[in-house]
C-alpha positions as CSV (number, residue, x, y, z in Angstrom):
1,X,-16.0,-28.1,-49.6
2,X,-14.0,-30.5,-46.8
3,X,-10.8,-28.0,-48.3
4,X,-12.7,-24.6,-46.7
5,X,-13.1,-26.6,-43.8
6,X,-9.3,-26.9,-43.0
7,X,-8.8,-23.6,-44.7
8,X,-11.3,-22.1,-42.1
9,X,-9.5,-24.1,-39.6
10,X,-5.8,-22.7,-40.3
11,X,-7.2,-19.3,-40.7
12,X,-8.7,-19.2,-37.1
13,X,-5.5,-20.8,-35.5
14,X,-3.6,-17.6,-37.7
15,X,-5.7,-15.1,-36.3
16,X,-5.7,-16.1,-33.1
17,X,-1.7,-16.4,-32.9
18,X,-1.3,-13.1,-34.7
19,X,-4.0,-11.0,-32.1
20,X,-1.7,-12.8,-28.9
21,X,-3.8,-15.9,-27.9
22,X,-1.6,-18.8,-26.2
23,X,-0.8,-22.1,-27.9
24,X,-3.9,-23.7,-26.1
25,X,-6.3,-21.3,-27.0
26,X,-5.3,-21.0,-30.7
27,X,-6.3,-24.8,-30.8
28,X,-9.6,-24.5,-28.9
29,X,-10.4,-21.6,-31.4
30,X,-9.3,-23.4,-34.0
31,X,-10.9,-26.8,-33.3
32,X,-14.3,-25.1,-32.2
33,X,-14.4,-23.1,-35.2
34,X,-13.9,-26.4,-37.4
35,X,-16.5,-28.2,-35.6
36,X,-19.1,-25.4,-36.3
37,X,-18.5,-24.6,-39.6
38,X,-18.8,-28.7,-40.7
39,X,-22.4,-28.0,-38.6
40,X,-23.2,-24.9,-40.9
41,X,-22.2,-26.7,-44.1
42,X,-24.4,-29.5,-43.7
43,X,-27.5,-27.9,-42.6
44,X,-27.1,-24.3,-44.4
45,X,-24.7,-25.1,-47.1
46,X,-21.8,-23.5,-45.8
47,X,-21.0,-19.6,-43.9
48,X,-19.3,-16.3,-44.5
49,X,-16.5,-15.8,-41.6
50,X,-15.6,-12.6,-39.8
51,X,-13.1,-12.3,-37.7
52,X,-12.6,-8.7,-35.1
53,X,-11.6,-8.5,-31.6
54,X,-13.4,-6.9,-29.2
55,X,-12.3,-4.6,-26.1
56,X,-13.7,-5.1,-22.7
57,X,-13.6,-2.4,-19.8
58,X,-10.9,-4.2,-17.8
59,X,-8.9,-3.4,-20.7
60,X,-8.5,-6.9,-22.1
61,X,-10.2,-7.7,-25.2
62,X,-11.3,-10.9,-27.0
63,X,-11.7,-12.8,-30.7
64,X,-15.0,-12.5,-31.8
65,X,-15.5,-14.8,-34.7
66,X,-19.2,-14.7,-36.8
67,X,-20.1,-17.1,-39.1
68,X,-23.3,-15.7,-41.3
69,X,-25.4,-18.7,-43.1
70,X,-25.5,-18.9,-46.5
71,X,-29.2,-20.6,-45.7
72,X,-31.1,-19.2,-42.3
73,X,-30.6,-21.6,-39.7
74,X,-33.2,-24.2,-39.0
75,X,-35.8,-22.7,-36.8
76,X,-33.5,-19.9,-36.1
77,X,-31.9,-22.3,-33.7
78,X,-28.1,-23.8,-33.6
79,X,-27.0,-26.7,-31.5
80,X,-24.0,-28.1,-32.4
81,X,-23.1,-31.6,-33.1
82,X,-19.9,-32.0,-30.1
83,X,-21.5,-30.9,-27.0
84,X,-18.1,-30.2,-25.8
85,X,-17.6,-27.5,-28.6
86,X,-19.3,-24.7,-26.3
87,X,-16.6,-25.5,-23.7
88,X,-13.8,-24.8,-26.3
89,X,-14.8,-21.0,-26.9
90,X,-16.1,-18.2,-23.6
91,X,-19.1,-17.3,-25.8
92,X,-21.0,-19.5,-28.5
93,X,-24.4,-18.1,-29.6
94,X,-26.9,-16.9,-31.8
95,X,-27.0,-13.0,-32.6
96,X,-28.6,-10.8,-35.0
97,X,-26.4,-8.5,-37.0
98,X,-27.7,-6.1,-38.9
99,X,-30.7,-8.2,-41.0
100,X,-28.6,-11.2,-40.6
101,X,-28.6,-14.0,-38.1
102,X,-25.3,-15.0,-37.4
103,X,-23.5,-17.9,-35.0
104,X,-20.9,-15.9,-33.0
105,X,-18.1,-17.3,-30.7
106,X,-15.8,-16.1,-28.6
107,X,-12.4,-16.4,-26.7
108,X,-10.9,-13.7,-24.3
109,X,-7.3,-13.0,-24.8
110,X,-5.0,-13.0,-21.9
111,X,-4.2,-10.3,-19.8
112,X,-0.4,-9.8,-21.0
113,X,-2.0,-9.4,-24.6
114,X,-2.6,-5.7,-26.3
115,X,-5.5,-5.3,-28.3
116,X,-4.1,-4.6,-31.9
117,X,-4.7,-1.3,-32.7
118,X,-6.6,-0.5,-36.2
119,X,-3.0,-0.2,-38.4
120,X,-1.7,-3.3,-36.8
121,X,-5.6,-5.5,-37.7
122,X,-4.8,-3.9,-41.3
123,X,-1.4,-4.9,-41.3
124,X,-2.8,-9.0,-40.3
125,X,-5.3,-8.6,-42.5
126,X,-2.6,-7.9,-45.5
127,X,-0.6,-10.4,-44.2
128,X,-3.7,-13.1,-44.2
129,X,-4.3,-12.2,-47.4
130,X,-1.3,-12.5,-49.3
131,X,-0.3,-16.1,-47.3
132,X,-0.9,-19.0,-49.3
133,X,-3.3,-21.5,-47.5
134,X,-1.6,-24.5,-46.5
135,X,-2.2,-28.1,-47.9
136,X,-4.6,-30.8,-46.7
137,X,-1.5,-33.2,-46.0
138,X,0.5,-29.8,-43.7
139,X,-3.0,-28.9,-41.7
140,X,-3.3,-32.6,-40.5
141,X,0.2,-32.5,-39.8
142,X,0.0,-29.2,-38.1
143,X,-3.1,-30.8,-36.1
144,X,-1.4,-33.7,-35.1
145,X,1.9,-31.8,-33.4
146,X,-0.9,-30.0,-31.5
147,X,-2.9,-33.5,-30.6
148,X,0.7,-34.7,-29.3
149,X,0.8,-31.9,-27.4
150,X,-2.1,-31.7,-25.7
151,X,-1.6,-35.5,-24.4
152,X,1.8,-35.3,-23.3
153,X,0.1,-32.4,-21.2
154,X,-2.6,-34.8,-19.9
155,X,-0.3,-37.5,-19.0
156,X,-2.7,-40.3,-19.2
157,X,-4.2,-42.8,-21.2
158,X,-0.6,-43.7,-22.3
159,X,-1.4,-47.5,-23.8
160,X,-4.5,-45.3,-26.1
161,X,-2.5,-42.7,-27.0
162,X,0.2,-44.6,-28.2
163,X,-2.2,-46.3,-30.2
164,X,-3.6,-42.9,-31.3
165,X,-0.4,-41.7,-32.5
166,X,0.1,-45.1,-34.7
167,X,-3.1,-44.5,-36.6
168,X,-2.3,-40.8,-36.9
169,X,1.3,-41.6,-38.3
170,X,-0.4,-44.3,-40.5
171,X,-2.9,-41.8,-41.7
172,X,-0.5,-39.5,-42.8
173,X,1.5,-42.4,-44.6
174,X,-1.3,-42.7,-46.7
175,X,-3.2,-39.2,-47.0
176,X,-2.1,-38.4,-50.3
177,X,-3.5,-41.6,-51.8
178,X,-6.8,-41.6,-50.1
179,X,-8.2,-38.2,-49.6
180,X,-11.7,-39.4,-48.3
181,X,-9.4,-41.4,-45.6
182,X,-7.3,-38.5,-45.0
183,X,-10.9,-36.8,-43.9
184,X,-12.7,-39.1,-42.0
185,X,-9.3,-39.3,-40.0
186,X,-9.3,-35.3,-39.8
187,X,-13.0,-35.7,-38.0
188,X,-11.8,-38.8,-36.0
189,X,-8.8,-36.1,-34.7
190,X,-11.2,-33.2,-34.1
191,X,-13.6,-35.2,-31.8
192,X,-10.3,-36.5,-30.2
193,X,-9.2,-33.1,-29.3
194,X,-12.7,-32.0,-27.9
195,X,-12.4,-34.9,-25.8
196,X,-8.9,-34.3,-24.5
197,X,-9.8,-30.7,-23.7
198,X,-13.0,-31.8,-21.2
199,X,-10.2,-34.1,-19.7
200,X,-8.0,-30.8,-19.5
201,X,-11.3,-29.0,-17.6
202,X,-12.0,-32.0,-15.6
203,X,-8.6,-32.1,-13.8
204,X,-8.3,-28.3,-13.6
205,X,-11.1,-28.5,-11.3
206,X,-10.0,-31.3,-9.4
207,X,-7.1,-29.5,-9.1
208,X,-9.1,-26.1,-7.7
209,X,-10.7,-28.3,-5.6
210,X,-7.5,-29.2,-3.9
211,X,-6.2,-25.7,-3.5
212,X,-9.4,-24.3,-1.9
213,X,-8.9,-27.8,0.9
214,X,-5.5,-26.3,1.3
215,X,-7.0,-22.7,1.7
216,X,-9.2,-24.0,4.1
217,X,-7.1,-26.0,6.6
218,X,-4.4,-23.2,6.6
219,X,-7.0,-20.8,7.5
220,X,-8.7,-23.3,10.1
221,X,-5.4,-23.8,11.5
222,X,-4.0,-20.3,12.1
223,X,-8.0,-18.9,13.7
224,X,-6.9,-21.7,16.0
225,X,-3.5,-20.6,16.9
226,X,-4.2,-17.2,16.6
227,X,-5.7,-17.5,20.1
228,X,-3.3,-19.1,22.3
229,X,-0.2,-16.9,20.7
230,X,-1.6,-13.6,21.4
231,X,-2.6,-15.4,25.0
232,X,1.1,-16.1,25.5
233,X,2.0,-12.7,24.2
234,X,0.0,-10.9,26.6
235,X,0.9,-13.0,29.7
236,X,4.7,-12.3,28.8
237,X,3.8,-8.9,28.7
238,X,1.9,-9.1,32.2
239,X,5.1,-11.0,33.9
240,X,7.5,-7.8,32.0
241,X,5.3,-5.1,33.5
242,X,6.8,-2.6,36.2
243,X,3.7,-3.4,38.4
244,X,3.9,-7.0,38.4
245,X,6.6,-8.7,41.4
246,X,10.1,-8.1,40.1
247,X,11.7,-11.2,38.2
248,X,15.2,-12.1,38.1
249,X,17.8,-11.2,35.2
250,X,17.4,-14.8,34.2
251,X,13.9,-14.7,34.4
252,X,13.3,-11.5,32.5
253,X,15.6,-12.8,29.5
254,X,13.6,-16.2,29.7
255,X,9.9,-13.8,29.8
256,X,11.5,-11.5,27.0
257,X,12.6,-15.4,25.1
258,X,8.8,-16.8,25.6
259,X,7.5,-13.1,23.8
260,X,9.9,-12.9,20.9
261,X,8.9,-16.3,20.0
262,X,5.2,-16.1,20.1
263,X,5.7,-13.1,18.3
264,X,7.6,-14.8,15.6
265,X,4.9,-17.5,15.7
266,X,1.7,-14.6,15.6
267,X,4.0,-13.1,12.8
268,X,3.8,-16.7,11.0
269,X,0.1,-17.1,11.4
270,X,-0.9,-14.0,10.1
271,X,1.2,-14.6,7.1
272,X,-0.9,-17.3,6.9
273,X,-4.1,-16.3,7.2
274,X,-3.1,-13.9,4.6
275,X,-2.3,-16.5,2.2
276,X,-5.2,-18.6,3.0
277,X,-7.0,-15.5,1.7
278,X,-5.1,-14.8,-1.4
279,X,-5.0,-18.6,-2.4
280,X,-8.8,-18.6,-2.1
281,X,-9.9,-15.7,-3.6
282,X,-11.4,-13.1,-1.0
283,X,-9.3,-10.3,-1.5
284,X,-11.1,-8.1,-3.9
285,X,-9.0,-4.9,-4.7
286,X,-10.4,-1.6,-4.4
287,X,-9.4,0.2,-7.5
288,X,-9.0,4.1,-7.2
289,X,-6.7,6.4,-8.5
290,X,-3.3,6.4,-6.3
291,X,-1.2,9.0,-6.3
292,X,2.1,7.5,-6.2
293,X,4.1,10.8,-4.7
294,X,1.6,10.6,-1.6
295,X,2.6,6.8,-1.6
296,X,6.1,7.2,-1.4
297,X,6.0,9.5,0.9
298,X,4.1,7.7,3.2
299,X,6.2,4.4,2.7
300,X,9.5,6.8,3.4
301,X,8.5,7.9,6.8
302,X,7.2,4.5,8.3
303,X,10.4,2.7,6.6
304,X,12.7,4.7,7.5
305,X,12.9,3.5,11.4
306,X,13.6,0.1,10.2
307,X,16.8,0.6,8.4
308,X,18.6,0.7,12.0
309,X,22.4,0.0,10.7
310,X,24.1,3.3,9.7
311,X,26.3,1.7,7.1
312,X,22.7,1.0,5.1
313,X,21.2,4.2,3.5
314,X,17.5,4.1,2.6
315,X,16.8,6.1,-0.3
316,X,13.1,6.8,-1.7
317,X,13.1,8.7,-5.1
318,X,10.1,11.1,-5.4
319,X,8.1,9.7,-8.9
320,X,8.0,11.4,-12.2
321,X,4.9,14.1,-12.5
322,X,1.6,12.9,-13.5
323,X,2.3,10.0,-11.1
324,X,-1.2,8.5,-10.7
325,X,-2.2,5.0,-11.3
326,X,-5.3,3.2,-11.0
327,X,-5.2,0.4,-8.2
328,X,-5.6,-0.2,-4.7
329,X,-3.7,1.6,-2.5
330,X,-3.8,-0.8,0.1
331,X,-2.4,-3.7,-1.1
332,X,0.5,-1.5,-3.6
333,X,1.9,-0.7,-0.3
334,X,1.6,-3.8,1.5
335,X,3.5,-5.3,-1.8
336,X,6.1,-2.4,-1.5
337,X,7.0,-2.1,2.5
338,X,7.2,-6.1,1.9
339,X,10.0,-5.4,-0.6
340,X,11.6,-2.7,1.4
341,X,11.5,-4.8,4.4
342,X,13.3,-7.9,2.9
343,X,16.0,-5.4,1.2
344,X,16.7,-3.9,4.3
345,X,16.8,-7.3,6.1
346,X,19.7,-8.7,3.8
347,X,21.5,-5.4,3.2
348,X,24.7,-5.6,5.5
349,X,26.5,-2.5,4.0
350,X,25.6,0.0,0.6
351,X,22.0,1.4,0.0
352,X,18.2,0.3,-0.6
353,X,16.5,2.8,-2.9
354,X,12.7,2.8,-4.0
355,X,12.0,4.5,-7.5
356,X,9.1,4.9,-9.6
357,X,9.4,4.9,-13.5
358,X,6.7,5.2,-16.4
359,X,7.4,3.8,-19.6
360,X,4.8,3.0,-22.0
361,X,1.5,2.7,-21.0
362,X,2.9,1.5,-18.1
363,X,4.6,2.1,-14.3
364,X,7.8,0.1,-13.4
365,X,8.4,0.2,-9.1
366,X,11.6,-1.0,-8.3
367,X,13.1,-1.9,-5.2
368,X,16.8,-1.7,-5.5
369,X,19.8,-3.0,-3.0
370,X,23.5,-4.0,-2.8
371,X,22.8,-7.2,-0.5
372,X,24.1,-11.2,-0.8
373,X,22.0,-11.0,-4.0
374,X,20.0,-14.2,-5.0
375,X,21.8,-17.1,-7.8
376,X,19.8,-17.3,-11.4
377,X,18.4,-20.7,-10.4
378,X,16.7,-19.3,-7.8
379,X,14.6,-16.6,-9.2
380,X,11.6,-18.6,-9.2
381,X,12.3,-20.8,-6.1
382,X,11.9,-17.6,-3.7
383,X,8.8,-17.3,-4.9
384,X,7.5,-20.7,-3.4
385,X,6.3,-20.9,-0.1
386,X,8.3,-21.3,2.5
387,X,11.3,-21.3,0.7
388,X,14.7,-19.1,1.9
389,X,18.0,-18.5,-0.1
390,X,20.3,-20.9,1.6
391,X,23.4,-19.2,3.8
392,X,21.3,-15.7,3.7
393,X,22.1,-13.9,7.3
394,X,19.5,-12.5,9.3
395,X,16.8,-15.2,7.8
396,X,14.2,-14.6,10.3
397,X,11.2,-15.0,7.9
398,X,9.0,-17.5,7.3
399,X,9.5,-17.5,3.4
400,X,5.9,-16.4,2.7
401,X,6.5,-12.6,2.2
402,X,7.3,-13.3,-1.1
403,X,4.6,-15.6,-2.5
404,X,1.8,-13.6,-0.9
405,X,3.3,-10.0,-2.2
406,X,3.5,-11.9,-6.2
407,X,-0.1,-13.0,-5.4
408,X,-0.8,-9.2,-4.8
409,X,0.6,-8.2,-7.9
410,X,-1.3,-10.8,-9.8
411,X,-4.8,-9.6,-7.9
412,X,-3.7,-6.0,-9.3
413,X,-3.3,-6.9,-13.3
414,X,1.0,-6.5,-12.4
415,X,3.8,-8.5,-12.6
416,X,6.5,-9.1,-9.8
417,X,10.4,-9.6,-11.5
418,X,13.6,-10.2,-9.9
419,X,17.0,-9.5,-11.2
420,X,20.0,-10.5,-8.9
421,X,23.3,-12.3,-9.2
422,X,24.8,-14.1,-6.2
423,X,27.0,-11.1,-4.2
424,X,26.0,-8.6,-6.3
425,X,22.5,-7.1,-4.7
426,X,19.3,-7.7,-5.8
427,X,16.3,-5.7,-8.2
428,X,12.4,-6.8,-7.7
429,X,10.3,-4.8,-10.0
430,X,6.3,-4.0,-9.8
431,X,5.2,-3.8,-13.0
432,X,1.4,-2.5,-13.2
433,X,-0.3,-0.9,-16.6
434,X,-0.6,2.9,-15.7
435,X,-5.1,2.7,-16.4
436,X,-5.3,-0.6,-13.9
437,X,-5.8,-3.9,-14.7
């Protein structure tokens, strides 16, 4: 009976691979799963266990696992033995299928995973079928490369863990002579992974914690400055006006000095108000069905006066018919004219085009140029606040654009990519499922 229990095991971390869960989840599945079916053997003799996934309207889907009870459970009731288990899994209850009462878990996949259609759940289900279960001896191994994972992730408890990975290499030294060993170290692992995963939760909310402080002091900071800029932007614009007592030409270049920068600075606090927001979760699209011709053209006419130099064309292709996607509107073009702004900005010479493209299940918007172009190494990097390309002309900014339109993308169910090579222009792509997120 202990061999279905790491057969059960290998088959839930299989399934969960093969259906697009990440490494950490496959583990949580696979340890929860574990956990409950040692529950279900000792007090009902053991369970039948069904694995489907399950589609949710946001168009995500999860693993649904049941496991029906050879004997009815106790009272009707199931509590398991690890408290932590129900923080492994997003569902872990009691349901009635059918005539049967069943214990049913849960794990929602991420949003990059497709929900297998039924040929491809045929195809795993062959392929399940005709794999040969792995050993005692290569499932403890297979759980104790995950265990190692999981604390090199953590990052603490180094002197325990190094004793940890002693007794687990000493354990395997000897599984094949003592099986009962080779057992109670299996259930000594399981509860050692359950504990490492409420660490895991604990410092993922310290570190949410943390982030919403930050929120909070960079939106406390710019409502306070927001004030005294506009202030000075309106007095420079009091000492400027044609009714006020005429200034000098020194003067008026020192007045129009004092406005530019408080309107840089105004500039720089609303980027950060914006962030503040973003960062701490009160932007709440409003998902409707945008039609992206009207989009474009709309984004064409109030670019277009930006792109001052004559030696830089602007060029906004009209989309591909049906061109609707569901999203906001709103924020799309706030992502977009960001784009189009920075393209024009480091464009000295050649064109900036816009085009839409849709490509399974899915719309690809592009914002094209022939500027200084960005290094490799730096793909990521200009996507951290305040950061700017180093030796980039007309770097005005404030190196937030960026970050906050990525953040946008993220809010919409998209993705934001970059291709560039240094001198050789630049490509950032919006890449949004065509039925919204």
């Amino acid at each position: 009976m202990e061999h279905d229990i790491f057969l059960v095991r290998q088959r839930g971390r299989e399934v969960a691979a093969a259906v697009g869960l990440d490494h950490q989840d496959q583990v949580r599945i696979a340890t929860a799963l574990s956990e409950v079916a040692r529950d279900l053997l000792a007090c009902c003799g053991g369970a039948d266990v069904t694995f489907a996934t399950v589609g949710h309207p946001d168009g995500r889907f999860s693993l649904q696992i049941d496991l029906a009870p050879v004997r009815p459970l106790p009272g009707g009731v199931y509590q398991p033995q690890s408290g932590a288990v129900a923080r492994l899994v997003d569902v872990l209850s009691v349901t009635t299928v059918g005539e049967a009462t069943v214990v049913r878990m849960s794990r929602r996949a991420p949003a990059s995973a497709s929900e297998p259609d039924p040929q491809r759940l045929a195809e795993l289900r062959s392929e399940l079928e005709h794999a040969a279960p792995g050993t005692a001896l290569e499932e403890l191994t297979t759980q104790n490369d995950q265990l190692i994972a999981a604390l090199d992730e953590v990052r603490s408890q180094r002197d325990e863990l190094a004793v940890l990975n002693e007794e687990l290499e000493a354990t395997n030294r000897g599984v094949m002579a003592l099986y009962n060993q080779l057992t109670e170290e299996l259930e000594a692992t399981n509860q050692g992974v359950v504990a490492l995963y409420a660490e895991l939760d604990e410092k993922s909310a310290q570190l949410r914690a943390a982030s919403e402080s930050k929120s909070r002091f960079l939106a406390n900071v710019s409502h306070e400055l927001r004030a005294p800029v506009t202030a000075i932007i309106g007095l420079g614009r009091l000492l400027a006006d044609s009714g006020s007592d005429p200034l000098t030409t020194e003067q008026t270049r020192q007045v129009d000095l004092i406005r530019s920068s408080a309107a840089d600075l105004l500039s720089l606090v609303n980027e950060l108000l914006d962030l503040a927001k973003a960062e701490s979760g009160r932007i709440e699209p409003t998902w409707s069905e945008v039609d992206l011709r009207a989009l474009f053209g709309q984004l064409r006419g109030t670019v277009r006066a930006l792109a001052t130099r004559p030696e830089v064309a602007l060029t906004v292709e009209e989309p591909p018919q049906p061109s609707l996607v569901r999203t906001d509107e709103v924020l799309l073009a706030q992502v977009l004219r960001n784009l189009l702004h920075n393209a024009l900005k480091f464009t000295e010479q050649g064109e900036v085009r816009m085009r839409a493209e849709g490509r399974d299940g899915r719309w690809e918007l592009s914002v094209t140029d022939t500027g200084v172009g960005i290094a490799p190494e730096l793909h990521e990097r200009v996507f951290e606040e305040f950061y700017q390309v180093p030796g980039t002309s007309r770097s005005n900014g404030t190196g937030l654009g960026l970050p906050y339109a990525r953040r946008l993308v993220t809010l919409l169910g998209g993705t934001l990519e970059l291709s560039s090579e240094s001198g050789r222009g630049s490509r950032f792509t919006v890449v949004l499922p065509a039925g919204g997120a």
